[in-house]
C-alpha positions as CSV (number, residue, x, y, z in Angstrom):
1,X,-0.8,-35.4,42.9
2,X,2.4,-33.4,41.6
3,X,1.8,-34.0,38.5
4,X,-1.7,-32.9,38.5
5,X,-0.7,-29.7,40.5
6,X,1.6,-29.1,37.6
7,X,-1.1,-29.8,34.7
8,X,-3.5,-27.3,36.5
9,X,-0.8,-24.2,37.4
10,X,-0.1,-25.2,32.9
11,X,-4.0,-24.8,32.1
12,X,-4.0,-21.4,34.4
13,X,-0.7,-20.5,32.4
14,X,-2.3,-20.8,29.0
15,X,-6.0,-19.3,30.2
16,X,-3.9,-16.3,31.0
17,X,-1.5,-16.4,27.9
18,X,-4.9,-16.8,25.7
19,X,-7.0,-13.8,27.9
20,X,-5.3,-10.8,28.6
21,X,-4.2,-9.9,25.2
22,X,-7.9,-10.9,23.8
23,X,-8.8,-8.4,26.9
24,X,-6.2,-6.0,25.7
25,X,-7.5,-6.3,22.3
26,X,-10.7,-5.6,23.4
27,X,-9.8,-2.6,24.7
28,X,-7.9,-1.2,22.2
29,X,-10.7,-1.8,19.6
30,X,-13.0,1.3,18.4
31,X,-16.5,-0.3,18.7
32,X,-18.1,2.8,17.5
33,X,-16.3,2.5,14.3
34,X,-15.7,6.0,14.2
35,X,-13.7,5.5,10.9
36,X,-16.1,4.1,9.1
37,X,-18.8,6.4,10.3
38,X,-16.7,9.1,9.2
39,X,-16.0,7.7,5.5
40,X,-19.7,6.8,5.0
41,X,-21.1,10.6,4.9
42,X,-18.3,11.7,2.3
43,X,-20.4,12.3,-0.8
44,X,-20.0,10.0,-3.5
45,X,-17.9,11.1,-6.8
46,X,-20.7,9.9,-9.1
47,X,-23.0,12.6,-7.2
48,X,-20.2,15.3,-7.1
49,X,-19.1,15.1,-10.7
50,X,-22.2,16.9,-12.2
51,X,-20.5,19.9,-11.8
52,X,-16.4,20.2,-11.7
53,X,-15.4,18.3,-9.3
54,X,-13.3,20.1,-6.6
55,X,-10.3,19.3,-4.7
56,X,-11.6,16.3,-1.8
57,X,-12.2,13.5,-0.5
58,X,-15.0,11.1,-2.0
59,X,-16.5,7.5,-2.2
60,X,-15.7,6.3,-5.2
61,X,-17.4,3.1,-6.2
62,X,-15.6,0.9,-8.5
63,X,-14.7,-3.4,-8.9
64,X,-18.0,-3.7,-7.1
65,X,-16.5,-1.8,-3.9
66,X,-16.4,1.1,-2.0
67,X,-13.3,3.1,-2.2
68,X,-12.3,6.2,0.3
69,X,-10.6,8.3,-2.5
70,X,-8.8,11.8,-2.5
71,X,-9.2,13.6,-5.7
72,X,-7.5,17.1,-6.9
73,X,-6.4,19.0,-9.7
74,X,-9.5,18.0,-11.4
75,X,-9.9,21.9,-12.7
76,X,-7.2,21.5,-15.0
77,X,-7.0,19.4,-18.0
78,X,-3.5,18.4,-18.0
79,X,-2.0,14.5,-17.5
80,X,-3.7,11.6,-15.1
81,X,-1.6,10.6,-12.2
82,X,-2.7,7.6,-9.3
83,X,-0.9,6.8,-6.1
84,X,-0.4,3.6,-4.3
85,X,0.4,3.5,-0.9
86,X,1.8,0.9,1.2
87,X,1.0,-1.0,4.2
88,X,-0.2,-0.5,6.8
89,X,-1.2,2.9,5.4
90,X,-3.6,5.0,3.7
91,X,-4.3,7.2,1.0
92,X,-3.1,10.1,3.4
93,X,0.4,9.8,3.1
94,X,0.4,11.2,-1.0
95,X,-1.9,14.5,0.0
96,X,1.1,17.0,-0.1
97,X,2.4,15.6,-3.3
98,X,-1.2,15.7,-4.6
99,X,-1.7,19.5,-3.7
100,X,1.9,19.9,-5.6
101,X,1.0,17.9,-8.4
102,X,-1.9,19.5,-8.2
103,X,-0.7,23.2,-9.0
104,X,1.3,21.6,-11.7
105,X,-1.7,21.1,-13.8
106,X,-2.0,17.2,-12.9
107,X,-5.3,15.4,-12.3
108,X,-4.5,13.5,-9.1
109,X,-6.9,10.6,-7.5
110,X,-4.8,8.4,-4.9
111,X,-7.4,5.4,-2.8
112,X,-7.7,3.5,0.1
113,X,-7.1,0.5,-1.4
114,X,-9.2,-3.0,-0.9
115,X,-8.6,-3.5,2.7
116,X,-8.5,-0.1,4.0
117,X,-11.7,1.2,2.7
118,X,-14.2,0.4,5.2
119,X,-16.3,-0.1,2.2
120,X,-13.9,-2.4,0.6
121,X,-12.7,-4.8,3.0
122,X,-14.0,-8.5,1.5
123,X,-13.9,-11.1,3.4
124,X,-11.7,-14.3,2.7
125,X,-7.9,-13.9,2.4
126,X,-8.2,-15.0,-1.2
127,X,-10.2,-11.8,-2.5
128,X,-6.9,-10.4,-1.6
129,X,-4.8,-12.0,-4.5
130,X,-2.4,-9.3,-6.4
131,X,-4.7,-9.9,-9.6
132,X,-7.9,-8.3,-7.8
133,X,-5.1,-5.7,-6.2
134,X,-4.5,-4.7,-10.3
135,X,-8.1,-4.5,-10.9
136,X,-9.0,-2.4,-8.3
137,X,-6.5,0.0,-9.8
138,X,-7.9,-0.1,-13.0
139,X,-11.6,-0.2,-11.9
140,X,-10.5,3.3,-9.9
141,X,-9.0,4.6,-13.4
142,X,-12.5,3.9,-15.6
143,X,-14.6,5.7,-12.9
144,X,-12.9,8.6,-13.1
145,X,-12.3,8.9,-16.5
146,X,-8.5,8.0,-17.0
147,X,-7.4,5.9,-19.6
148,X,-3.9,6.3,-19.3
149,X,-2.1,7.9,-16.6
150,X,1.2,8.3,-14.6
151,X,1.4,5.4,-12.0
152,X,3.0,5.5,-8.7
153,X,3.4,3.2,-6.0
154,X,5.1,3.1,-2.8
155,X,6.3,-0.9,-0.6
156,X,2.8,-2.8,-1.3
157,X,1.8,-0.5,-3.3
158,X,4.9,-0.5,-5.6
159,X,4.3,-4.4,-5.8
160,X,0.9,-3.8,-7.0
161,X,2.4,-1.1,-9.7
162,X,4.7,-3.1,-11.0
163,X,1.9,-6.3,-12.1
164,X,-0.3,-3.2,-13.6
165,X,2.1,-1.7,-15.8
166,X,3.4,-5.7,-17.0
167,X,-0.4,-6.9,-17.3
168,X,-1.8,-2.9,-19.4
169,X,0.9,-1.5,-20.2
170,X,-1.7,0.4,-23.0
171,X,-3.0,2.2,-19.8
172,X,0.3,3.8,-18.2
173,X,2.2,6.2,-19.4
174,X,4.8,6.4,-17.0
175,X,5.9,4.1,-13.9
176,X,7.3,4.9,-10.6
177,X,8.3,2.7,-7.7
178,X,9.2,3.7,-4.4
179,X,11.2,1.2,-2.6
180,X,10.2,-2.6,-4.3
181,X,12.0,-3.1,-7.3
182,X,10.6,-5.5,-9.7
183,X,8.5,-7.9,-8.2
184,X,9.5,-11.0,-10.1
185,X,13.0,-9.9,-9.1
186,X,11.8,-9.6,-5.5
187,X,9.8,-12.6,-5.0
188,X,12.7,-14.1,-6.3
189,X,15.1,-13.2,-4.1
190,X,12.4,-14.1,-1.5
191,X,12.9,-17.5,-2.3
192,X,16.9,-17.8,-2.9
193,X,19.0,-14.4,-1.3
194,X,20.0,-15.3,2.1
195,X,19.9,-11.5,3.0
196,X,16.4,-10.5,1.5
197,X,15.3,-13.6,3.6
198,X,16.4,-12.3,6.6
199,X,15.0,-8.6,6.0
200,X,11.7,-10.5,4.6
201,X,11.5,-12.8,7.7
202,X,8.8,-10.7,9.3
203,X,6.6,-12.1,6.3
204,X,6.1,-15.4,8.2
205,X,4.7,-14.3,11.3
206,X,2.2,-11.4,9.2
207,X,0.5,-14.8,7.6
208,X,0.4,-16.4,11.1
209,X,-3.7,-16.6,11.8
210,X,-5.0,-13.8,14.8
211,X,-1.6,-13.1,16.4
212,X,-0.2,-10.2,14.3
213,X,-3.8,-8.7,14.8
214,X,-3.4,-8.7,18.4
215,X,0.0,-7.6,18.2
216,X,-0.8,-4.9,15.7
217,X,-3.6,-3.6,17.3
218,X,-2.6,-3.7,21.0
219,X,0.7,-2.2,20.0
220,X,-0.1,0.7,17.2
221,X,0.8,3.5,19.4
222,X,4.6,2.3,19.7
223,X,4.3,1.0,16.2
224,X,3.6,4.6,15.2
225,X,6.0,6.2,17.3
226,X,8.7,4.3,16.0
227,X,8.0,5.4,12.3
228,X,11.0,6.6,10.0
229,X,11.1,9.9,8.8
230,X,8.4,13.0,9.5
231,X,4.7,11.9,9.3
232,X,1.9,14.5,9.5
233,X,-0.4,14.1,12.3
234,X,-3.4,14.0,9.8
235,X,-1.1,10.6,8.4
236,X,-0.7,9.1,11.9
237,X,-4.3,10.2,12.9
238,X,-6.0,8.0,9.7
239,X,-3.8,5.5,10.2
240,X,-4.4,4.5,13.8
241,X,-8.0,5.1,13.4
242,X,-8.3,2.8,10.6
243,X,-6.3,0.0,12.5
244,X,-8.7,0.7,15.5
245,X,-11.4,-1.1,14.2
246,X,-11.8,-4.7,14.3
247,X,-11.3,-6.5,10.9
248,X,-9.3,-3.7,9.5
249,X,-6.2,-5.1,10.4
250,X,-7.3,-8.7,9.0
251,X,-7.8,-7.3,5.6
252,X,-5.0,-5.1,5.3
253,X,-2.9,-8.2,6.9
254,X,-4.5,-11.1,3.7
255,X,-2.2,-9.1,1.1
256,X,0.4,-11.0,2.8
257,X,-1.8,-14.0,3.1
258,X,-3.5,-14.6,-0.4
259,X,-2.6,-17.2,-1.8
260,X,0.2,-16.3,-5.1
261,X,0.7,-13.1,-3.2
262,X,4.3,-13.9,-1.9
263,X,5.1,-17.5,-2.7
264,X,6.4,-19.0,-5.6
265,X,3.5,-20.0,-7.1
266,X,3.2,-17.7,-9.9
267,X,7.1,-16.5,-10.2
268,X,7.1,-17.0,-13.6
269,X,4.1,-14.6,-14.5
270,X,6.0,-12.2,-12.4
271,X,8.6,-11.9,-14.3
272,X,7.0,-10.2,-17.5
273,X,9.0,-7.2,-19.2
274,X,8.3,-3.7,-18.2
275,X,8.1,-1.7,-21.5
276,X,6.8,1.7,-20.0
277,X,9.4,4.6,-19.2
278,X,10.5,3.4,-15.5
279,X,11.9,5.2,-12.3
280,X,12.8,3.4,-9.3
281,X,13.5,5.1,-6.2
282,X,15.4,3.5,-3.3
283,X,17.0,4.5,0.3
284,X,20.5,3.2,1.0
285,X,19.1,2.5,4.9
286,X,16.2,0.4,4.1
287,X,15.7,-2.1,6.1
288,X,13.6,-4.2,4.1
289,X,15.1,-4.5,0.6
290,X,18.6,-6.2,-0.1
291,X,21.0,-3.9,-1.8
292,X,22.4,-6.3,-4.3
293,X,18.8,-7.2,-5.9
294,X,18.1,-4.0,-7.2
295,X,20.4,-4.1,-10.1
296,X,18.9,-7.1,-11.2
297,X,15.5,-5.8,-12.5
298,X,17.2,-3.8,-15.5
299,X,17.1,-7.0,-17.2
300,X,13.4,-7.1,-17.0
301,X,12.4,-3.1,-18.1
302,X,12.6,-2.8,-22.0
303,X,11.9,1.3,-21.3
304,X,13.8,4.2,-20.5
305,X,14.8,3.9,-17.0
306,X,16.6,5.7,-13.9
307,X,16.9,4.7,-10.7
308,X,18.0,7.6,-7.9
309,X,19.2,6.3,-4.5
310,X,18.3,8.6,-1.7
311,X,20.0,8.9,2.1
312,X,16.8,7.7,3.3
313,X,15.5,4.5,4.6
314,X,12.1,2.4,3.9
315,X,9.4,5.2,4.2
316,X,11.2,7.4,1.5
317,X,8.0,10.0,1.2
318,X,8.4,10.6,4.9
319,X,11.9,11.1,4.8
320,X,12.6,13.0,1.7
321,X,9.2,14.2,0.5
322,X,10.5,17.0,-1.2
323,X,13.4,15.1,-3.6
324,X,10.3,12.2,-4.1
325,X,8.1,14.7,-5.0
326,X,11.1,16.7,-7.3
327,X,11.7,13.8,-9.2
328,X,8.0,12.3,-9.5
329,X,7.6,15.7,-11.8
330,X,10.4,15.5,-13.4
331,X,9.9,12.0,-14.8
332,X,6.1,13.2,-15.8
333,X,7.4,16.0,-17.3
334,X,9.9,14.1,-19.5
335,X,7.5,11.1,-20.4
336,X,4.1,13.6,-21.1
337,X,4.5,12.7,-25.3
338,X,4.3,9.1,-24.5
């Protein structure tokens, strides 16, 4: 009789463990999806390029998807520049150094990339591989009209910057990554540096099925609030609409979970030579990179290169947008004959 009292308060235990954050999930879930209601009356950029195309935001279809994409600087005629951004972000984070870039005489398009566009959000962890991550970019670059350009990417986004510029290098004319060096040095050390292990470790629970969605979702108001660095209320706004709807977090989540993505699997093609001009911008207070790895890429760029280290942590356009954005044009500006 004990012992079936004791089974029964276990089953009550685990009903409750297994409800009230699927109930707190529930709650916390925009089922209007507001977001994507909001993306799906921009105009599209194939409508709005029939006359010069002005300083906005657009859907931009390319790789057979859907892209939310901000565009400016498109007046001018000067050199091509995309932006990357990280997770769990959006396209938001880059608008100041667009508008700057921008009154330089750069042509600027930074997207929502496949996961955070409502219209590009696949389902199936493996459309989410690093090689569909590289199309995407490139696919984005035809439909505008870029054949080469300036690329720059910031944590995932740098990752996905760094197998673009070793797979077409023909297409870039100047790399920049924020915070991820080399990715066939960092999957690397993934595998064998006891320090990037430990600052990596969260990277086992993100490919854990349904609980970081919960987590993520039921906690993105502290998540936010905790954020390094100064972040625009039009940055914090996007971003916790987007993760307010349900799958968006799933898809932005499977670039952890695809398959070659962050195993070993394909070390070897990530550790081709980089043989476009190179900066490589770090923070002496990230948390998520180990120090000592970052001198080990050199031997994989065959390109100029510089590497600046700021007094700045992981979210180094938050923190120092300024200095990021001083030394983005600075390494155009050098690198424009190439």
């Amino acid at each position: 009789m004990a012992w079936k009292r004791v089974k029964i308060i276990l089953l009550v235990i685990i009903i409750i463990a297994l409800l009230v954050p699927s109930i707190l999930y529930l709650l916390s879930i925009d089922h209007s999806k507001s977001y994507s209601a909001s993306v799906e009356v921009l105009a599209f950029y194939d409508d709005a390029q029939k006359t010069i195309v002005s300083d906005g935001i657009y859907q931009l279809k390319a790789n057979g998807l859907t892209f939310k994409t901000r565009i400016a600087g498109f007046q001018s005629t000067g050199n091509n520049v995309i932006l990357l951004h990280g997770f769990p972000q959006t396209s938001s984070i880059w608008q100041p150094m667009m508008d700057q870039a921008a009154s330089e005489g750069y042509r600027v398009v930074a997207f929502d990339q496949r996961g955070y566009s409502p219209g590009a959000r696949p389902k199936g962890k493996e459309h989410y591989s690093i090689d569909y991550l590289v199309e995407d970019v490139l696919s984005v670059a035809d439909a505008v009209g870029f054949d080469t350009f300036h690329l720059v990417g910031h944590d995932w986004g740098s990752s996905v910057g760094w197998k673009t510029v070793m797979d077409h290098p023909e297409r870039i004319k100047t790399w920049t990554a924020l915070s991820i060096p080399h990715i066939g040095v960092f999957y690397d050390a993934l595998q064998n540096n006891t320090d990037q292990q430990k600052r990596s470790s969260y990277i086992s629970t993100f490919q854990l099925p349904i609980l970081p969605e919960l987590l993520f979702v039921i906690g993105k108001d502290k998540m936010l609030s905790s954020l390094e660095g100064v972040w625009r209320d039009e940055e914090i706004s996007e971003i916790k609409d987007l993760l307010s709807e349900h799958g968006a977090m799933t898809s932005a989540l499977n670039w952890y979970r695809a398959p070659g993505n962050i195993d070993s699997t394909n070390i070897g093609e990530l550790k081709k030579k980089v043989i476009r001009p190179t900066l490589y911008i770090w923070g002496n207070q990230d948390k998520v990179v180990a120090p000592d790895i970052i001198p080990l890429q050199k031997e994989f760029i065959e390109a100029p290169y510089k590497e600046v280290e700021l007094d700045a942590g992981h979210s180094l356009i938050q923190e120092q947008r300024d200095k990021v954005s001083e030394l983005l044009l600075e390494h155009w500006g050098e690198k424009n004959s190439h």
